[in-house]
C-alpha positions in Angstrom: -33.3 -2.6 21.2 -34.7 -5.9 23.1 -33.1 -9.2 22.0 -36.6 -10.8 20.9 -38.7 -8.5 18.3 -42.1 -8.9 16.5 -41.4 -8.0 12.5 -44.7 -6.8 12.2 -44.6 -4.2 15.0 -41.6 -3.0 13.7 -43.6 -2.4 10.4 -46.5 -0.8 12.0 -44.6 1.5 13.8 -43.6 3.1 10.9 -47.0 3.0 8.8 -47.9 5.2 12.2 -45.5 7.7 11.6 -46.3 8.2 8.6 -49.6 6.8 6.6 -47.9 7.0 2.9 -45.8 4.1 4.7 -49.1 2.1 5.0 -47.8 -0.2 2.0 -44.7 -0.4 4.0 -42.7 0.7 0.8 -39.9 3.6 0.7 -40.4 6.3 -2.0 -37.8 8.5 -3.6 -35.9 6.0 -4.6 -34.8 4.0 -7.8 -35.6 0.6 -8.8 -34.7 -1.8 -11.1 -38.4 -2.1 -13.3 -37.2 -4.6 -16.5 -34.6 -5.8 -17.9 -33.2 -3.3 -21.1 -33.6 -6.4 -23.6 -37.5 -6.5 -23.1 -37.7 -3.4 -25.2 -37.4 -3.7 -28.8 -38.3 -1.3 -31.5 -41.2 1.0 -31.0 -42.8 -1.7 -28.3 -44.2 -0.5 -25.0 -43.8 -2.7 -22.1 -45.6 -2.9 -18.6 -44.3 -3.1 -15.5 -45.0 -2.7 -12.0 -43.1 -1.2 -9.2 -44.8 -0.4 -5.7 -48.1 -1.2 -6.9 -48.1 2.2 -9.7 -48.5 0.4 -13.2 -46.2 1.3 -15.8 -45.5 1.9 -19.1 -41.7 1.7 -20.9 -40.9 2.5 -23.9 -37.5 3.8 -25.5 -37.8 6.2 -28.2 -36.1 6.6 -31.8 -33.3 8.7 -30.3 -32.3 5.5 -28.0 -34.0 7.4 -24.7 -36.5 5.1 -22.4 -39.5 6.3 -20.5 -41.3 5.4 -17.8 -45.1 6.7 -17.5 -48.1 5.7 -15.4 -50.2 3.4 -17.0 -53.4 5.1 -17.4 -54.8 8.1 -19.6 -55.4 11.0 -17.5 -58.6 11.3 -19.9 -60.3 7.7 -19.1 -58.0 5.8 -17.2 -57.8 3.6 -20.1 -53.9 1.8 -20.4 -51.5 3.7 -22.4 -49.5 0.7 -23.3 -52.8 -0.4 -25.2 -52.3 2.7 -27.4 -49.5 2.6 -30.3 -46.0 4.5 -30.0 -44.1 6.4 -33.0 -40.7 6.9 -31.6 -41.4 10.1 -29.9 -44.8 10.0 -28.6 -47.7 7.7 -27.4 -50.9 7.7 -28.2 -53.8 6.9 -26.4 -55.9 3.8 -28.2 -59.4 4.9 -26.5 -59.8 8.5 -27.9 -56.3 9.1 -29.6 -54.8 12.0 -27.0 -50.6 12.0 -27.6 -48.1 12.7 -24.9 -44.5 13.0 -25.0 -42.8 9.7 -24.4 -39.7 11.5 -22.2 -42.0 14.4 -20.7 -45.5 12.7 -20.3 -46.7 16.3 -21.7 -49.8 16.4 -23.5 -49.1 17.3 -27.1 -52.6 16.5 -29.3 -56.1 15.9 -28.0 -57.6 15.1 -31.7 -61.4 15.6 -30.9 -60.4 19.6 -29.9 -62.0 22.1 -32.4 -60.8 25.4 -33.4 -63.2 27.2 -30.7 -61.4 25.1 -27.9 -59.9 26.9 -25.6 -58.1 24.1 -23.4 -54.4 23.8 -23.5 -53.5 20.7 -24.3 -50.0 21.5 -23.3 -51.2 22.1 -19.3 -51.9 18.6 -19.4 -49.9 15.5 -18.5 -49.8 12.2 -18.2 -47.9 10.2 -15.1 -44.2 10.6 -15.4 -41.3 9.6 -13.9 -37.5 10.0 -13.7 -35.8 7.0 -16.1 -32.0 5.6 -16.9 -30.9 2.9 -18.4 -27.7 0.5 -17.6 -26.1 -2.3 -15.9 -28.9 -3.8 -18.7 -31.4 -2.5 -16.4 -34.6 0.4 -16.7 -34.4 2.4 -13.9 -37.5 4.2 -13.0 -37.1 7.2 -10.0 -40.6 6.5 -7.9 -41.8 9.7 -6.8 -45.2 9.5 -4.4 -46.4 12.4 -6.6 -45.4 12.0 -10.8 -42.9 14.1 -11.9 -43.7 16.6 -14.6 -40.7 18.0 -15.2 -37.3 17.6 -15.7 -36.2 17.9 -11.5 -33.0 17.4 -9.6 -32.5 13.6 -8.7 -29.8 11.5 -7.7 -27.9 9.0 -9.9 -29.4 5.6 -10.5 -27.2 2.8 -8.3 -24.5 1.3 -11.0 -22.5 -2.2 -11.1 -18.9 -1.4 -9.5 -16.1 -2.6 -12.4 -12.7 -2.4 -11.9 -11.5 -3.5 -15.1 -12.5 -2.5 -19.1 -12.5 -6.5 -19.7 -15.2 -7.9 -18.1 -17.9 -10.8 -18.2 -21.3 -10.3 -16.7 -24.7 -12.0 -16.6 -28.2 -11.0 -14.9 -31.0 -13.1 -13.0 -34.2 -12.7 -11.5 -36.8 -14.3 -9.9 -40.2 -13.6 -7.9 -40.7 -14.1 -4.1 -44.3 -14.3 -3.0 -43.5 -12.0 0.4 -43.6 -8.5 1.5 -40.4 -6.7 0.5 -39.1 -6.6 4.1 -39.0 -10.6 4.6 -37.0 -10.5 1.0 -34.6 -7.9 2.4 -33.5 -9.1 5.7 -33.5 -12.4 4.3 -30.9 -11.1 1.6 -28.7 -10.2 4.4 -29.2 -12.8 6.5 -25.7 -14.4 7.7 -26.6 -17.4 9.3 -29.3 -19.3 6.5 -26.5 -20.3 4.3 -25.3 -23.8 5.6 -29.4 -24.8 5.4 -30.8 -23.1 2.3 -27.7 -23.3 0.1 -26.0 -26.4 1.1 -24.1 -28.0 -1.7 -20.9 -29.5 -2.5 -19.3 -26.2 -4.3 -20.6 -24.2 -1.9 -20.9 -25.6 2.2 -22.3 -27.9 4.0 -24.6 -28.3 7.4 -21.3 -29.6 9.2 -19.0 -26.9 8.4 -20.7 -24.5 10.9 -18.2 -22.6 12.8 -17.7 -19.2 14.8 -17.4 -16.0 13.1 -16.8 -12.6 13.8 -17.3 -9.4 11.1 -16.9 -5.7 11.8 -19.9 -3.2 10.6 -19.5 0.4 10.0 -22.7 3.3 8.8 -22.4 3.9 5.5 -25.1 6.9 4.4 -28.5 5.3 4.3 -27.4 1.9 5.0 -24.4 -0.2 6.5 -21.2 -2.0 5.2 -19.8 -5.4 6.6 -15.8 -4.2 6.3 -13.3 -5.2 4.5 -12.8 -9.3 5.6 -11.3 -11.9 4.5 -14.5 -14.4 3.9 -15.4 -17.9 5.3 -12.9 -20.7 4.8 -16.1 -23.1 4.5 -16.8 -21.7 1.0 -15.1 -23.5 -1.9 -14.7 -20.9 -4.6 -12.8 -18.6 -2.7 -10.2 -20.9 -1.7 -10.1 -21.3 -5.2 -9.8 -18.0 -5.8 -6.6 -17.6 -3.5 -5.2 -20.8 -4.5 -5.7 -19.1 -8.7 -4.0 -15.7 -7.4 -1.3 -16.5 -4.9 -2.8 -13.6 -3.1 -5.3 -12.9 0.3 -8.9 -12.9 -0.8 -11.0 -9.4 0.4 -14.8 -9.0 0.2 -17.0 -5.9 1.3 -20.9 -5.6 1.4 -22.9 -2.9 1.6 -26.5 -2.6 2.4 -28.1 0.3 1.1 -31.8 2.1 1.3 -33.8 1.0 0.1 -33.2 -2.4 -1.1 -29.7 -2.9 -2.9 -27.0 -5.1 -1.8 -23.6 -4.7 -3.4 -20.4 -7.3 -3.2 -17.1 -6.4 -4.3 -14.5 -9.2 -3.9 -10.6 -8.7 -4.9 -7.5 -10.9 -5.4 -4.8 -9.9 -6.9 -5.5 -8.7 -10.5 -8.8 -10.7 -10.3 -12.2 -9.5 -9.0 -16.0 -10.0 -9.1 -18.7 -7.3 -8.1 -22.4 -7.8 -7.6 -25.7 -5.8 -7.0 -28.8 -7.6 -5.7 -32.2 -5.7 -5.5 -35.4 -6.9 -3.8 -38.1 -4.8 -5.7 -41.4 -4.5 -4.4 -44.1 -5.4 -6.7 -47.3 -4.9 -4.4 -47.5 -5.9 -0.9 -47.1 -9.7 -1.1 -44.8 -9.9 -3.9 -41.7 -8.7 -4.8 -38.8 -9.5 -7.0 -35.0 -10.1 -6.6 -32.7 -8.6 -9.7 -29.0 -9.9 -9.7 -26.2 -8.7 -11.5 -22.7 -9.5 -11.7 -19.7 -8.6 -13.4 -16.0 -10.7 -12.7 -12.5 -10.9 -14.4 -11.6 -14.4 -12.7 -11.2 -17.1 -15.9 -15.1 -18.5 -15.2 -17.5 -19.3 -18.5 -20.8 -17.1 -18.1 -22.7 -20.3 -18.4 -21.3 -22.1 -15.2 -21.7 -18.8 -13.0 -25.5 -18.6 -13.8 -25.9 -22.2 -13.3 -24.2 -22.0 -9.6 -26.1 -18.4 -8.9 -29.6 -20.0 -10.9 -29.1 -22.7 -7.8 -28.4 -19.8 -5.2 -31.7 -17.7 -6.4 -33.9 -21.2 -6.6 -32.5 -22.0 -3.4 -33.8 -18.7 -1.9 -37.2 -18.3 -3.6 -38.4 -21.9 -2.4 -37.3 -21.0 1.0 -39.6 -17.8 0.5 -42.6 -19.8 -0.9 -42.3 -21.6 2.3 -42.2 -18.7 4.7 -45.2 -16.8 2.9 -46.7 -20.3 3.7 -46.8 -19.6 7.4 -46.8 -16.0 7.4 -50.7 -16.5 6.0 -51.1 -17.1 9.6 -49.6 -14.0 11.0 -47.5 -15.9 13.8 -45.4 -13.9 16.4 -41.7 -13.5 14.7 -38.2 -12.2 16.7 -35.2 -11.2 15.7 -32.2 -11.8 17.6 -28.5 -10.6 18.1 -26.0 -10.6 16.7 -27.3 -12.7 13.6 -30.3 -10.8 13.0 -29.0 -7.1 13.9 -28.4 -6.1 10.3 -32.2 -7.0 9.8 -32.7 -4.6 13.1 -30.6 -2.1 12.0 -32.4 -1.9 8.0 -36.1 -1.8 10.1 -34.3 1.2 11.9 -33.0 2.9 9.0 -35.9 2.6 7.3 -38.4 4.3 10.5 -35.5 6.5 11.2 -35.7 7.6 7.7 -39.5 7.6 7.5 -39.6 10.0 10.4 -36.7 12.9 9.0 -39.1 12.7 5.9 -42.2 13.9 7.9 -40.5 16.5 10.1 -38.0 17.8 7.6 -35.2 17.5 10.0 -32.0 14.8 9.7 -31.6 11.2 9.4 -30.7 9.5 12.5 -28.8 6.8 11.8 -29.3 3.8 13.9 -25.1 3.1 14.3 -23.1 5.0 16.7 -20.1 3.6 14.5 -18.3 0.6 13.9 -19.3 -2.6 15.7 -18.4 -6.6 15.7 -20.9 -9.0 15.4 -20.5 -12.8 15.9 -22.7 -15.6 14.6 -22.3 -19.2 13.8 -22.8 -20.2 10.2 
């Protein structure tokens, strides 16, 4: 790879490998769609994930759902229609499909000299779990219509039964590949998130972290982290003990911390969800042990996640005007290596063959931040 490279050619590359990657989004995957508190009762909830509207629901026996938006009769939004636990019904002409299955079960208007079978039909359906307070949704470039072999949803790492969490969220008015590499951007901190808890501008300094392939993604090794951040000095000064952090970045847009001391620990898992095309949506979770009120961690992360999203209202503000971008090393090779990944991946999808992972194995990179 050159040491200067143009985002957007990296993007149309792929969308010419492949046109389903026109959008520039990454199917067969899950993704975070709402938060598990937004459904109450027999309420059906939208959402939106890669521009496919959705429907949630959660029925009587404590199962969610996720369906496509629209009645395969008239098009006409399902979650206009009314739900009774098990089943939703369409509000235009009153057709019922299974909430878990999406399979037809009553067209009302049939007679008895029908002869359609209202089972054969089906409304959008994909793959659902709930947890880590979170509706999962499996998006499938085809809807699923029956119960099919796929992987687990991602999960929040805990290492303790005793835990304190909290979840945040907020939207970024960007493509989901400017909210990604900027997610794993090293070298923005001492300018977007300067503060006095966290660094400043002048404590810049030289650093050097090892990265290692991880299956569809990479890992930043087990380090000891900056000694310009505050809290975990803190941390070591609380435990007595060395402070270690590891971060994965995995396909196709989660980003997981784990960070020990002693008996003590926090873990977090960051999405960036893509909406449609310019917008997309960063979930946070977090879990930690260490003796820290819930309400003082949101209120440093709240600044983090404000911090971020202004600096992405600003970007989108120049991107309107489709200027030349680069990338550069060693700083911005975790961006190079996700737009790898993510072709790499792209192109074992259309030929059927294997993955080719952009890391021949473990490598140092060194930045100043």
């Amino acid at each position: 790879m050159t040491m200067e490279q143009n985002l957007l050619d990296e993007l149309q590359t792929a969308q010419k490998v492949d046109p389903a990657a026109a959008t520039g989004f990454l199917w067969d995957f899950w993704y975070p769609a709402a938060r598990s508190s937004v459904i109450r009762g027999p309420g059906l909830v939208k959402a939106t994930l890669l521009e496919v509207p959705l429907v949630l629901g959660r029925t009587d026996d404590g199962r969610t759902f996720a369906m496509r938006d629209a009645c395969p009769h008239r098009g006409i939004p399902l979650s206009y229609g009314r739900f009774d636990g098990k089943n939703v019904e369409c509000s235009y002409h009153g057709w019922k499909f299974d909430g878990c299955s999406g399979q037809c079960v009553e067209i009302p208007s049939l007679t008895s000299q029908d002869k359609l079978k209202v089972e054969r039909i089906f409304a959008g359906h994909y793959p659902c779990e709930e947890h880590d307070g979170y509706i999962w949704v499996y998006m499938r470039e085809a809807p699923v219509r029956s119960e099919v072999a796929v992987p687990a949803a991602p999960k929040l790492v805990t290492f303790s039964e005793k835990y304190k969490s909290t979840h945040l969220a907020c939207d970024l008015p960007s493509h989901v590949d400017q909210g990604i590499i900027g997610l794993m951007d090293p070298a923005h901190g001492p300018f977007v998130h300067q503060s006095w808890f966290w660094r400043s501008k002048t404590s810049i300094h030289e650093k050097a972290k090892q990265f290692e392939p991880i299956p569809f993604g990479f890992r930043m090794s087990t380090h000891s982290p900056s000694t310009n951040s505050a809290p975990y000095q803190l941390l070591k000064k609380m435990t007595g003990a060395p402070v270690n952090t590891t971060i994965d970045f995995i396909l196709p847009n989660m980003r997981t911390e784990e960070i020990r001391s002693g008996k003590l620990w926090f873990s977090s898992l960051t999405t960036v969800t893509p909406l449609r095309r310019d917008l997309s949506r960063i979930d946070f979770v977090a879990a930690w042990n260490v003796p820290l009120p819930v309400a003082i961690f949101r209120a440093f992360a709240r600044t983090f996640l404000r911090q971020d999203q202004e600096t992405m209202i600003r970007q989108a503000e120049g991107l309107k005007h489709n200027p030349r971008l680069m990338l550069i090393d060693d700083a911005d090779r975790p961006a190079k290596w996700y737009f790898a990944l993510k072709a790499n991946l792209i192109e074992a999808r259309r030929t059927g063959g294997s993955m080719v992972h952009p890391m021949d194995g473990p490598v140092t990179l060194r930045w100043r931040s």
